[in-house]
N, C-alpha and C positions, 0 to 999 in steps of 0.2 A: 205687341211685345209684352211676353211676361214676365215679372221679376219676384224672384224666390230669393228669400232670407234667411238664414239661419244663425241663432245667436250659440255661440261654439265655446260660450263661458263653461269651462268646468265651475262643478260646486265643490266645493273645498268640504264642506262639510262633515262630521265627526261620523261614519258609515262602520260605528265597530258594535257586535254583536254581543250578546248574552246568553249563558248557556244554562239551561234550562234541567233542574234535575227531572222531571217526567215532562212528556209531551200529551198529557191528559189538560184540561183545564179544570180544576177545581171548585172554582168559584165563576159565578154571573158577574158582571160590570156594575151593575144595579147605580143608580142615580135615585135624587131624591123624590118622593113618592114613585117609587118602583121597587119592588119585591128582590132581594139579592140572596143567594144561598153561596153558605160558604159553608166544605167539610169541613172538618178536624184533619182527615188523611182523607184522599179517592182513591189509594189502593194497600190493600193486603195482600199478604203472602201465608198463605197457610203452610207452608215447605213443602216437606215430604209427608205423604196421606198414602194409605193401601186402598186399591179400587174396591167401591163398595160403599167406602164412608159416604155421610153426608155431615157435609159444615156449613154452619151458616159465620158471619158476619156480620155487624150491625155498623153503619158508615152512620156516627153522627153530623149532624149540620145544625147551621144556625142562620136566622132569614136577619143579615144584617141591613136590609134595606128598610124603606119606609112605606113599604105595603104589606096586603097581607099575599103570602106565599102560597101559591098552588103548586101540586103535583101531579099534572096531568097524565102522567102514564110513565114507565119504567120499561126498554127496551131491551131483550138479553138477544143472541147469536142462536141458542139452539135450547131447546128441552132441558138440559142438564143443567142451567140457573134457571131459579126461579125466585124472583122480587116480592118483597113485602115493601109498601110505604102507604103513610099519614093520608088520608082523603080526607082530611077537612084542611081549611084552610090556616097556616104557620104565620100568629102575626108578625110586625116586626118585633126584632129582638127576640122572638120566641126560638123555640130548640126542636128538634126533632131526629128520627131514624127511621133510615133505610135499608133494611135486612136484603142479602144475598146470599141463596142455599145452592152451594154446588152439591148435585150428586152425583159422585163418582164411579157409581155404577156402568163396567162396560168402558171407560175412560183406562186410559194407559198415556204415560210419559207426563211433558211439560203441559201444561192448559192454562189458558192466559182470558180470559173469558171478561168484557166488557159490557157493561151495564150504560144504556143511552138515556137520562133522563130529562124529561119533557116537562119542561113549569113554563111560567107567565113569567119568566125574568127576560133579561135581554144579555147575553142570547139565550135563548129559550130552549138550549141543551149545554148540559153540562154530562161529565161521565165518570165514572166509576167503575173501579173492574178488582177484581180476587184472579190470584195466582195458586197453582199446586203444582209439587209433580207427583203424580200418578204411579206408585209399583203395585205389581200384583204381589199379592200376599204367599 
């Protein structure tokens, strides 16, 4: 014979949510002696741009954690961003920027274009992204 239990307690518990202005994460968790980056903003709007331009962006940050910050690599979607950032390593408390150049060349309409960056923080991507909308001239 076998006997199955099951305990049918509801949890009463406070199950109420928070709403969120972007669903990017901005910032790493960072704990002590570990590297933490936190923007100023992770997204821009440049508005409305005529196809052709190129704009860049500089996304400041700050390594408020208690190591030194690395920036392992900068991931875009397609050709038309391209990333600049820091190769040495952001002590803490130190400051730094991350440039992103859309070019709009051949681009038409809304473009929502996301930047994946790769550090030694935990978790070890945060992301960044530039908006335009695109008319032709």
């Amino acid at each position: 014979m076998i006997i199955i239990a099951c305990n049918n307690q509801s949890d009463n518990s406070d199950t109420s949510t928070t709403t969120v202005k972007s669903n990017l994460r901005k910032e790493s968790l960072g704990r002590d002696g570990i590297p933490k980056i936190r923007f100023e903003r992770n997204e821009h709007d440049f508005g409305e741009i005529v196809t052709g331009e190129e704009l860049t962006y500089a996304f400041k940050f700050t390594n408020n954690g208690g190591a030194d910050l690395i920036i392992r690599d900068i991931k875009v979607a397609c050709g038309c961003t391209v990333s600049e950032f820091p190769k040495e390593p952001i002590k803490p408390d130190g400051k730094g920027v991350i440039k992103l150049t859309l070019n709009s060349r051949g681009l038409n309409g809304y473009q929502n274009k996301t930047a994946v960056v790769e550090t030694n923080t935990l978790p070890n991507k945060v992301f960044i992204r530039i908006k335009a909308m695109v008319k032709k001239s």
